[in-house]
C-alpha positions in Angstrom: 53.2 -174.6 303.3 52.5 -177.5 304.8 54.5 -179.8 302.4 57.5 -177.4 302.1 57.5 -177.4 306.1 57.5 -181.5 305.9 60.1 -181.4 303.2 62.5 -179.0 305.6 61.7 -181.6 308.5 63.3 -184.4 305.8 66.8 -182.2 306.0 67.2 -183.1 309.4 69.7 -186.0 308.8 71.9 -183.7 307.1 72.4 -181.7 310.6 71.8 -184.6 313.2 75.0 -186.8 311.7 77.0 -184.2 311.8 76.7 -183.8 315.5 76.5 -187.1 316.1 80.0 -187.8 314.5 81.1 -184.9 317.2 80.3 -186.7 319.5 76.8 -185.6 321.0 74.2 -187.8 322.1 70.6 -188.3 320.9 69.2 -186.7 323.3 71.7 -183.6 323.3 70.9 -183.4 319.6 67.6 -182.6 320.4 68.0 -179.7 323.4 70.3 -178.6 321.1 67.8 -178.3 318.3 64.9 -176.6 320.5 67.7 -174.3 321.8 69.0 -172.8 318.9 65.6 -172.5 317.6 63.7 -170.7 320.6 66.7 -168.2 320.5 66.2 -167.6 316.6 62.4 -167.2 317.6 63.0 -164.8 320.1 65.6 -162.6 318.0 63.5 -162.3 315.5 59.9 -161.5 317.5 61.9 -158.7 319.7 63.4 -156.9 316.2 60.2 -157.6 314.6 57.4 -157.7 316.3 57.5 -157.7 320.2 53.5 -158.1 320.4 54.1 -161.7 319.5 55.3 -162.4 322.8 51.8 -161.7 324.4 50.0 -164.3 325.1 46.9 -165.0 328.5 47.9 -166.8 331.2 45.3 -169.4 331.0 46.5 -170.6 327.1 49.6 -171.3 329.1 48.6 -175.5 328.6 48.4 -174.7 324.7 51.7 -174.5 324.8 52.9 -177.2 327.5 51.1 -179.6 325.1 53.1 -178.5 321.9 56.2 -177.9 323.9 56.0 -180.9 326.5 53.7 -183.6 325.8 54.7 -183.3 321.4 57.9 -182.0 320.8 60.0 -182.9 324.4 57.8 -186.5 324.6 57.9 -187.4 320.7 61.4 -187.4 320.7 61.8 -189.3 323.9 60.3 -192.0 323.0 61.5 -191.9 319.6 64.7 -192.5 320.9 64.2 -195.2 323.0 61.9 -196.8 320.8 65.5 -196.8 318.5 67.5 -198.1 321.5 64.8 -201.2 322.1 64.0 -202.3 318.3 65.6 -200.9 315.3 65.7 -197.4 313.2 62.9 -199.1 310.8 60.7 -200.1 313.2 60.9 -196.9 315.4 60.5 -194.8 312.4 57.3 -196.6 311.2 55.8 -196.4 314.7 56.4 -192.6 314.8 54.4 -192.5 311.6 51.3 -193.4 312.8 51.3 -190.0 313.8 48.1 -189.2 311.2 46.3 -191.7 312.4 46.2 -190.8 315.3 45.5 -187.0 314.5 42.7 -188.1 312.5 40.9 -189.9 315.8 41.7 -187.3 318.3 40.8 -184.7 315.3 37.2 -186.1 315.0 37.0 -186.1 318.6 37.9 -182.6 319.4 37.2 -180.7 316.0 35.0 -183.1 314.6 36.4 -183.3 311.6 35.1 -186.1 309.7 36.1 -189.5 308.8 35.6 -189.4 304.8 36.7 -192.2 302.7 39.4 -189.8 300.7 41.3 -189.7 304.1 40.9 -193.5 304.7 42.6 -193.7 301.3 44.5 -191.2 301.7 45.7 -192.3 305.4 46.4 -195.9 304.3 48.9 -195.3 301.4 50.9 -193.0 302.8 51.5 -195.2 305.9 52.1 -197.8 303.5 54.4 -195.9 301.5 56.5 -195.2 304.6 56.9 -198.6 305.5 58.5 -199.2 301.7 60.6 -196.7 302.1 61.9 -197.2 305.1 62.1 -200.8 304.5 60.7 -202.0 306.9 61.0 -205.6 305.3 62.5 -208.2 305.9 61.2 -207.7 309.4 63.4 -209.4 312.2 60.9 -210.3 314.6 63.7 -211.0 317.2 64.0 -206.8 317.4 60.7 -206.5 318.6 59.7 -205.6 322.3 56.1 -204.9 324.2 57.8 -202.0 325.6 59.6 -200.5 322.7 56.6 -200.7 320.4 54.3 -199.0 323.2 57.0 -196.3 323.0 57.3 -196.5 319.5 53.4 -195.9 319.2 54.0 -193.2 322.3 56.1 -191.7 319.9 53.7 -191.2 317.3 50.7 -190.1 319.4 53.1 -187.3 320.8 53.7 -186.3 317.5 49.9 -186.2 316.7 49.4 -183.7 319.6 51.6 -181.2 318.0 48.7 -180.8 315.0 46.3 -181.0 318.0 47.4 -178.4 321.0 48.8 -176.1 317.9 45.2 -176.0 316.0 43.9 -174.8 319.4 46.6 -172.3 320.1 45.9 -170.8 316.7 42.4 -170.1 317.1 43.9 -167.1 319.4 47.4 -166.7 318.3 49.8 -166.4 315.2 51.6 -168.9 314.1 54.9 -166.9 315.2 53.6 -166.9 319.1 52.7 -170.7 318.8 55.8 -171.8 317.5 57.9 -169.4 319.6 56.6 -170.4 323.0 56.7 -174.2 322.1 60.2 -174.0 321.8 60.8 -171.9 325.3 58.7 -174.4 326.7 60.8 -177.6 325.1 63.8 -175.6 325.9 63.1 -174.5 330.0 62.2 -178.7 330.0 65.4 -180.3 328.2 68.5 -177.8 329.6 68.1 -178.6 332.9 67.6 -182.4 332.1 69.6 -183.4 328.9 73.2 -183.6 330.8 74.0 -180.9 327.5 75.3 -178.4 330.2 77.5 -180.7 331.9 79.6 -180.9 329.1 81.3 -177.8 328.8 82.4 -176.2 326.0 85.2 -178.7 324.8 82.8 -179.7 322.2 81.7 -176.7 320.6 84.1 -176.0 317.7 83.0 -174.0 314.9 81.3 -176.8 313.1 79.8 -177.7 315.6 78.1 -174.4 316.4 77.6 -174.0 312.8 75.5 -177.4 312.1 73.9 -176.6 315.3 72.7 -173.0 313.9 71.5 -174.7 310.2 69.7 -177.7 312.4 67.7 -175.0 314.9 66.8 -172.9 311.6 66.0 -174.9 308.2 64.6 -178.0 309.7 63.2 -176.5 313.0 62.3 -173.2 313.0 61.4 -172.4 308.8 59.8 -176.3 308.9 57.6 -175.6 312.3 56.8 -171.8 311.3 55.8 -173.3 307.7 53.4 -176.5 309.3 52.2 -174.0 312.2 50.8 -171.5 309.7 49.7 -174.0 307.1 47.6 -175.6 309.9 45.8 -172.5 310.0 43.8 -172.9 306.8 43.8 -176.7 306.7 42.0 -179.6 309.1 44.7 -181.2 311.0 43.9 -184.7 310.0 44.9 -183.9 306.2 48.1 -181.6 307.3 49.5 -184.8 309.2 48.6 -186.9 306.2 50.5 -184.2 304.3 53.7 -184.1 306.2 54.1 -187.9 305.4 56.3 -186.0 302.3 59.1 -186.3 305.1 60.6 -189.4 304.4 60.8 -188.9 300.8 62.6 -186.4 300.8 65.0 -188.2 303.8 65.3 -191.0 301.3 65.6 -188.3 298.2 68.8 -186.9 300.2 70.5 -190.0 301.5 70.6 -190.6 297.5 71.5 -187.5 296.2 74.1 -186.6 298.7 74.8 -189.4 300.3 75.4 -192.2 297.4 72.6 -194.1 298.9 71.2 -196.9 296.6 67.3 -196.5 296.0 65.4 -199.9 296.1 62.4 -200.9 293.8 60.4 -201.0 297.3 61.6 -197.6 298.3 60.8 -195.9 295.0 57.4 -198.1 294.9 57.3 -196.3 298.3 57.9 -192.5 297.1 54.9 -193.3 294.3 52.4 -194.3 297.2 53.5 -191.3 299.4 53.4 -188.6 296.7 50.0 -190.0 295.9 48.3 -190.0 299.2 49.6 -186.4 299.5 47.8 -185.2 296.2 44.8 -187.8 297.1 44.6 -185.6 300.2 44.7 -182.4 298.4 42.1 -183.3 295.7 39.6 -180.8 295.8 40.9 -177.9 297.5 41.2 -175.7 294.5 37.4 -176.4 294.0 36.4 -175.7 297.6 38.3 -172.6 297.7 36.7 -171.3 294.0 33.2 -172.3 295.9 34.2 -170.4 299.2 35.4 -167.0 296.8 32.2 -167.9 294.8 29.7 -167.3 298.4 32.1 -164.2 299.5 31.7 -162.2 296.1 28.2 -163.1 296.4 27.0 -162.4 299.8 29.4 -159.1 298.6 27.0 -158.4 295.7 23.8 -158.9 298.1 25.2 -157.0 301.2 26.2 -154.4 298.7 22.7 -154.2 296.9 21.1 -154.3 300.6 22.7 -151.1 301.9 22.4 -149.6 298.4 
């Protein structure tokens, strides 16, 4: 779940150029993307399943941290880590993301630093930087500023693994993802100058890329990662998700004639590898896990026998 959400979060471009080309800004791209997404959320919970929407006061933070200080922040300074450097550099800062879920993971869950993360952690990071090729690097594009946004960028994306893997030790993945994007909504309307344009924009392309950008890369991807992040430690879920930019990359040359480089292809390779480096093991630790169950079962059984 967690690679199919990270693969749906790679279709993004297909959406974001199209509403660029119509003439909406970065940052409108994005309130438009939690917008259509919370309201998508919310149909659904209130046909479905209206106890979703219940949540305790005092988990109220959960969700300012997934809404605010990941999704509304991430994006920030995503973009202006773009406007001060380059798309490259940006995007390879925002993909420290893992590492930095990995530290604040064996801080807060302490989920432990073991040398098939190291591994696995190091060639995917490496893989991302071939395929978004990064080289030749043009020092002349960097600033302090933009790559202390830049890294901004991809500790706010960390704390979406982190505030979320607290949130779901009380709620569904439904009521976690639904009330991060109220709370990234009820932030960006008021403050994204989207408002202020009117409706001389919104032709029916436009409302229709907006509807596919707030569902198949937003809401399916984030409902996917949220409930995969159930069942699996958030360091190797963010190690996981690095499956995004291969698929990006996959896309731009599929659909969009793009040429694929020796580097970027060397760069898929290392990606797809981390992920399954990552994942090494599971099947075995889940056989051991049904292994104990059936057996404390059997005993349980025999004991009340």
């Amino acid at each position: 779940m967690i690679i199919l959400g990270a693969a749906l979060w790679g279709t993004i471009g297909l959406f974001v150029q199209g509403l660029y080309d119509l003439g909406f800004s970065p940052i409108e791209v994005v309130t438009i993307r939690v917008t259509v997404a919370f309201v998508a959320l919310m149909l659904y919970v209130l046909i479905k399943n209206k106890d979703a929407l219940i949540i305790k006061w005092r988990h109220l933070p959960f969700f300012l941290g997934t809404g605010i200080c990941s999704i509304v922040f991430f994006n920030w300074a995503y973009f202006t880590a773009i406007q001060e450097m380059n798309l490259s550099i940006a995007a390879v800062l925002l993909y420290t993301g893992p590492a930095f879920v990995t530290i604040l993971s064996r801080i807060f869950f302490k989920e432990l630093f073991t040398p098939q993360k190291m591994v696995a952690l190091f060639t995917t990071f490496l893989g991302c930087i071939l395929v978004i090729q990064l080289f030749p690097l043009n020092t002349a594009n960097l600033s302090l500023y933009g790559i202390l946004v830049g890294l901004g960028s991809g500790f706010g994306y960390a704390l979406y693994s982190i505030f979320g893997k607290v949130a779901l030790s009380s709620y569904s993945s439904l009521t976690t993802t639904t009330y991060t994007f109220l709370v990234a909504t009820v932030a960006l309307l008021p403050t994204s100058g989207l408002a202020g344009k009117g409706m001389a924009p919104w032709n029916m392309d436009a409302l229709w890329i907006s509807l596919g950008l707030g569902v198949i890369p937003t809401v399916f991807a984030y409902l996917l990662y949220t409930r995969g992040l159930h069942q699996v430690e958030s360091s190797k879920a963010s190690i996981a998700s690095t499956i995004e930019p291969v698929v990006a990359t996959l896309i731009g040359v599929f659909i969009f004639q793009d040429i694929l480089t020796t580097f970027q292809f060397l760069g898929i390779i290392f990606i797809l590898s981390g992920v399954m480096f990552i994942n090494m093991g599971g099947r075995r630790i889940l056989k051991k896990k049904k292994v104990t169950f059936e057996g404390n079962s059997v005993t349980n059984h025999r004991s009340t026998g």
